[in-house]
N, C-alpha and C positions, 0 to 999 in steps of 0.2 A: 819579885812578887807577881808580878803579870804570870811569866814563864809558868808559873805554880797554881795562876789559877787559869789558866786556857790548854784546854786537849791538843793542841798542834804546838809545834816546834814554833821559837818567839824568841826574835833577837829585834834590839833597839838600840843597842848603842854600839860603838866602836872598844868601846872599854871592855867591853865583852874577851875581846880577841888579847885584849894583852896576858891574861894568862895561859896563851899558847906561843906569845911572842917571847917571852919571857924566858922559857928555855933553849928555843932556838938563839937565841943572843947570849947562853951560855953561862945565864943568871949572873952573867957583872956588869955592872955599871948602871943606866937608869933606863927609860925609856921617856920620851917627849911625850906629848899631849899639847897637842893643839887643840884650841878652844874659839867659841865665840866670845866668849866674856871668862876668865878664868874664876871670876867671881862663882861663878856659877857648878864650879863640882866643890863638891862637900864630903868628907866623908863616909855619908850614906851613900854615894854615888858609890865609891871605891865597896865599900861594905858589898853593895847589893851587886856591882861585878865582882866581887870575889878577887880584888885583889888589892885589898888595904894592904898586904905585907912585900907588896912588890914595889922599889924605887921608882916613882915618877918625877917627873918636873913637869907642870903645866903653866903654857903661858896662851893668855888670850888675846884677842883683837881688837879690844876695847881700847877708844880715844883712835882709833884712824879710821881711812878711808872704807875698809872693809867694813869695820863698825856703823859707820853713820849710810853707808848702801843697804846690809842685811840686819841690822839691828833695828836702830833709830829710823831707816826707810826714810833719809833726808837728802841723799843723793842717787842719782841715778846709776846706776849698774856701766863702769868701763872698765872692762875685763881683763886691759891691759896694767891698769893701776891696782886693782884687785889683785891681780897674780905677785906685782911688785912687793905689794905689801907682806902680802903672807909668807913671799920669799925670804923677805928682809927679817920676819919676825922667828921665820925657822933658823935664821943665818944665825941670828940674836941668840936665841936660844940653846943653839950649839955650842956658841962661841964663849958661852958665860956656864956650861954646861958639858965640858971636855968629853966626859964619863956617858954621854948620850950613845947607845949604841942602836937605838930601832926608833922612828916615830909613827906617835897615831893622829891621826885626824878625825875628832870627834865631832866636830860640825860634818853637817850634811851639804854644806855647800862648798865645801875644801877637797872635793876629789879632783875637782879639773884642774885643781891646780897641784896635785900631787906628784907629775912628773915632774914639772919646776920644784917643785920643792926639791926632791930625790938630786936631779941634777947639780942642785946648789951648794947639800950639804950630804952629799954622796954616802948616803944611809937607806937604809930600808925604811920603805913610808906605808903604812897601812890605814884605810880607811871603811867606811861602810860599804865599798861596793867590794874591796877584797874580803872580808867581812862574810857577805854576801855571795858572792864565790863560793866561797868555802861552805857554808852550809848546801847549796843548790847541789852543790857537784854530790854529796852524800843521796841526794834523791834522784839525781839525774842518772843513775846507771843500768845500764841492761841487765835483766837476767836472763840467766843462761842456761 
């Protein structure tokens, strides 16, 4: 809805890209989603990116330490317990999740920890700033 009512090019979520991630993965199995709260995508979220008919699994970060830093804002931000978590959660995710062949990171504060994730559970991880990338690079080029 945004994208349709603003004149310039208008991306907001990571959800966006999974329907370009979708056939690079060969269209089998599911793709991940990472969340800050999983409570939090609906339906309408899938509708409005254009990919209710694509297998996900989303799982969120709600009840840990990630949670109660950037949610609840009850703890302080230690970036080494933060990466743990989100590790552990992708690990999670995988492992109860065989068929997982690409994941996204739709919170905006899970990039830094995207190569940890990658490393952990040696899949392709996408986020807002690749995301981001990809659109820039369509404006960034020379003409000739």
């Amino acid at each position: 809805e945004l994208s349709e009512s603003v004149g310039i090019p208008f991306f907001a979520s990571s959800l966006m890209q999974i329907r370009y991630i979708w056939p690079l993965i060969g269209k089998k199995g599911k793709i991940g989603v990472m969340v800050a709260d999983s409570r939090g995508i609906t339906g309408a979220h899938l509708k409005g990116a254009d990919i209710e008919d694509i297998p996900i699994v989303v799982y969120g970060m709600e009840e840990t330490y990630f949670d109660e830093v950037f949610v609840k804002e009850s703890k302080a931000l230690d970036v080494e317990i933060v990466c743990n978590k989100v590790v552990e959660r992708a690990k999670k995710m995988v492992e109860e999740n065989t068929d997982i062949r690409a994941i996204v990171l739709e919170c905006t504060v899970m990039p830094p920890y995207a190569n940890a994730i990658q490393d952990a559970v040696q899949l392709p991880v996408y986020d807002i700033t690749t995301f981001a990338n990809y659109v820039m690079a369509g404006f960034n080029r020379s003409i000739f």
